[in-house]
matplotlib code that plots the C-alpha trace (Angstrom):
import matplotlib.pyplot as plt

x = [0.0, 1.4, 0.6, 3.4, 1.7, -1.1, 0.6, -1.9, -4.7, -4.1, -3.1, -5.5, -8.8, -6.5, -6.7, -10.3, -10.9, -8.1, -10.1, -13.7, -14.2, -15.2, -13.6, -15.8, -14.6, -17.1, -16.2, -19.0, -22.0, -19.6, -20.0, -17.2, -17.6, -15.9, -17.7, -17.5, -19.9, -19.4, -21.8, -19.6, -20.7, -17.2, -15.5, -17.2, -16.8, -13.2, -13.3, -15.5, -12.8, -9.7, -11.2, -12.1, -8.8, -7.7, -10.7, -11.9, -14.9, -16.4, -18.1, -21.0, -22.1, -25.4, -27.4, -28.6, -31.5, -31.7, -34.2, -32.9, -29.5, -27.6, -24.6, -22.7, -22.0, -19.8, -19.6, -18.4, -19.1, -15.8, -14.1, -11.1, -11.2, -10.5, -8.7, -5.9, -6.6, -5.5, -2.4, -1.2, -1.6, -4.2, -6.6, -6.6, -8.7, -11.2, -9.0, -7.1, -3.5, -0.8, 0.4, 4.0, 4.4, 3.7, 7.6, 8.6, 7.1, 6.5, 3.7, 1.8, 2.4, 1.7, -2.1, -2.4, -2.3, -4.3, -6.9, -6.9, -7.0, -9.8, -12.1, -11.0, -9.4, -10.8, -9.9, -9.8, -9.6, -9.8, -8.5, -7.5, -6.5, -6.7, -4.4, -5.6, -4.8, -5.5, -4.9, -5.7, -7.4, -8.0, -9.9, -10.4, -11.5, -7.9, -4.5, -2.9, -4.4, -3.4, 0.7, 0.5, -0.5, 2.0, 4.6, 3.6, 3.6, 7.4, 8.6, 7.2, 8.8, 5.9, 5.6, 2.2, 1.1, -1.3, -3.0, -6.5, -9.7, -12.4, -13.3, -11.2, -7.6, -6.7, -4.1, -3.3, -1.2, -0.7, 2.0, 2.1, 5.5, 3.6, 0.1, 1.6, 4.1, 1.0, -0.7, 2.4, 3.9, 0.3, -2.5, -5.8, -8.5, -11.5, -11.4, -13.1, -10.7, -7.8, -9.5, -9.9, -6.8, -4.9, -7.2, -7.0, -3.1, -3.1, 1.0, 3.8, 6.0, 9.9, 11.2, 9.0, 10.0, 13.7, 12.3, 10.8, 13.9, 15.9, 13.8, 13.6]
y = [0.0, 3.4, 5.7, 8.6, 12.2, 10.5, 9.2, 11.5, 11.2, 7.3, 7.3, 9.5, 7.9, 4.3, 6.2, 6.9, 3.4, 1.4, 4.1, 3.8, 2.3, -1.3, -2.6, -5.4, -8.1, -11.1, -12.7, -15.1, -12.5, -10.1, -7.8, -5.5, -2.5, 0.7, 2.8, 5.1, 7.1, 9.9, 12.5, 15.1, 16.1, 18.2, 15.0, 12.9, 15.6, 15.4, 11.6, 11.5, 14.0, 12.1, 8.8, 10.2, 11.9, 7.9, 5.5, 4.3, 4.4, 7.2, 7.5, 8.4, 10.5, 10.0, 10.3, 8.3, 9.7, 7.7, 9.5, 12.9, 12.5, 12.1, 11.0, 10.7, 7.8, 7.6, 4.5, 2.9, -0.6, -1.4, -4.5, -2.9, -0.6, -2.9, -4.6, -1.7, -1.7, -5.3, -4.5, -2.1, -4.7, -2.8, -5.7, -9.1, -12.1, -9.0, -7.8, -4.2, -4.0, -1.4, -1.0, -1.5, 2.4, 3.8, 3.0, 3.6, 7.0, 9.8, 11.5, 8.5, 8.0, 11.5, 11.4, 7.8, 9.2, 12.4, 9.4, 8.1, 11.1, 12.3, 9.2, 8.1, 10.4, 12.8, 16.3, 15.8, 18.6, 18.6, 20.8, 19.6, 21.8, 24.7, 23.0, 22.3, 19.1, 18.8, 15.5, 13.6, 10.1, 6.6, 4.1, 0.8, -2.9, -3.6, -3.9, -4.7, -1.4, 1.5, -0.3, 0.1, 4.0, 4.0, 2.8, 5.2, 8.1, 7.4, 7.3, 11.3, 11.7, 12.0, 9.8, 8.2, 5.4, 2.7, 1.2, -1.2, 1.3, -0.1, -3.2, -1.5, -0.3, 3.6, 5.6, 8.7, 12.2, 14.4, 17.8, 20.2, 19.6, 16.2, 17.9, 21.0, 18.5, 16.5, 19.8, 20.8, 17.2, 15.6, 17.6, 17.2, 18.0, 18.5, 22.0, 21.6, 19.4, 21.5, 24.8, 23.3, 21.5, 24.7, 26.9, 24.3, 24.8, 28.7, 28.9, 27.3, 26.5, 27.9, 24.1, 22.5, 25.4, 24.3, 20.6, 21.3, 23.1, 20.1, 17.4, 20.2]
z = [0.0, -0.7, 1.5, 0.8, 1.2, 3.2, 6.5, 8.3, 7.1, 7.5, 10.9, 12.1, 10.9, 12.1, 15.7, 15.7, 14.8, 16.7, 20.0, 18.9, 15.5, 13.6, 10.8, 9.8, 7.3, 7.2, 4.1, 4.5, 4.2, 2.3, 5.0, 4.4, 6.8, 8.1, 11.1, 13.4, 15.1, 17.7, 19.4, 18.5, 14.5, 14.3, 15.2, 13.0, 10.1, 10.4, 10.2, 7.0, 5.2, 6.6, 5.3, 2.0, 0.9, 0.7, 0.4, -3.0, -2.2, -1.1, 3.0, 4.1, 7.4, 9.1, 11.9, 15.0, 17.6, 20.7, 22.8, 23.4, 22.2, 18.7, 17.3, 13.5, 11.8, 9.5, 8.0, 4.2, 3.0, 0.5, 0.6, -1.7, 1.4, 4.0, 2.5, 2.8, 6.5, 6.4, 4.2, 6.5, 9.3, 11.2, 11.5, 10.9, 12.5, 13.5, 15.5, 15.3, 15.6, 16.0, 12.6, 12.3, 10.7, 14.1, 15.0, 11.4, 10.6, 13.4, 11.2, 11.0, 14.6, 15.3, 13.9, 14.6, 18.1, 18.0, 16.7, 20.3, 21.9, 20.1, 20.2, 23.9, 26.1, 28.6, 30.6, 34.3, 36.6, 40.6, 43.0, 46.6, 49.4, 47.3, 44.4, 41.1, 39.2, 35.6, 33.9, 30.8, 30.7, 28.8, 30.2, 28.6, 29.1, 27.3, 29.1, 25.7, 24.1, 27.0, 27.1, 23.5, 23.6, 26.4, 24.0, 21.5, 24.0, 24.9, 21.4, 21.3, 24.6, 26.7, 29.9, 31.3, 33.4, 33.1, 36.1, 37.1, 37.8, 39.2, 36.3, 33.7, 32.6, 33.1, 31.2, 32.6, 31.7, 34.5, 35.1, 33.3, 31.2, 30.3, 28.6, 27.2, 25.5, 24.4, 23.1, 20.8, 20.1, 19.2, 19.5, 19.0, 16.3, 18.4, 19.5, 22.9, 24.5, 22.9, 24.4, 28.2, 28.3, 27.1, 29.8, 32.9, 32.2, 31.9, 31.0, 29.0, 31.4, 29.8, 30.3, 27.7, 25.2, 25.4, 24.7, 22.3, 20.9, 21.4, 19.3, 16.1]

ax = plt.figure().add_subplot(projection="3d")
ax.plot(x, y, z, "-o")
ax.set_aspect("equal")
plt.show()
């Protein structure tokens, strides 16, 4: 699969799905399916015109009511389309995989990343004894999944621990060095979690402008 020029646009929508996504491939009923679905329609957006700048087919966006509440689906049926996600080693046996060009190409990595964050994480903030503690979490059901962010994380230099919570896995980010070198190494595309993170933090402490300096 060539993928030069689109690395992130790749990685990113392989995020989204490795965080919150299905990649169906029952050969059987010729079920080939892509889909994700999220309540935010900004998020989704960006996943329709990420996957489209690649696919050969062409996605759709949609919309689900349950009760009061909504949420976007994006979803393709392509079996030429999968099938890429399988070449890039991204699924296989119905289940999703850390492709290989996470180690091998930091853009990929980069967006494959800001995937995650998008489709999983969440902005904590608590204040104890008149301190405030702002932190960034995954949960999940999947040891296998949060050491393999962690992995990830390390190779851009940012540190974070996994550990049991409750019935399920947590991953967290916490200090300030750690999230404003998550803001500027990775990022995000939704603009909500961007704009608290960035105001729980108020400012840029010098340190993490000299690091950055260093890995230019």
């Amino acid at each position: 699969m060539v993928i030069c020029g689109k690395e992130k646009y790749i990685g990113y929508v392989c995020g989204m799905l490795y965080g919150r996504g299905m990649i169906s491939l029952n050969a059987k009923y010729g079920n080939y399916l892509i889909l994700f679905e999220s309540g935010k329609k900004h998020l989704a957006e960006v996943f329709l015109s990420y996957l489209n700048m690649f696919a050969i087919k062409k996605a759709r966006m949609g919309m689900k009511k349950r009760g009061d509440k909504k949420s976007f689906v994006v979803s393709l049926y392509s079996k030429a389309d999968v099938e890429l996600f399988k070449e890039l080693g991204f699924v296989s046996n119905g289940k999703k995989h850390v492709p290989s060009l996470c180690t091998e190409n930091a853009v990929f990595r980069k967006f494959f990343l800001r995937g995650i964050l998008d489709s999983k994480a969440t902005i904590q903030v608590r204040v104890s004894q008149g301190k405030k503690r702002v932190c960034l979490r995954i949960f999940s059901m999947s040891l296998d999944f949060l050491e393999d962010v962690r992995e990830l994380l390390l190779l851009e230099g940012i540190k974070s621990i996994v550990y049991r919570s409750g019935t399920c896995y947590c991953l967290e980010i916490n200090g300030k060095t750690k999230l404003w070198l998550l803001i500027k190494k990775v990022g995000f595309e939704d603009e909500e979690k961007t704009m608290k993170l960035r105001k729980e933090l108020e400012y840029v402490p010098v340190h993490v402008h000299e690091m950055m300096n260093q890995t230019v």
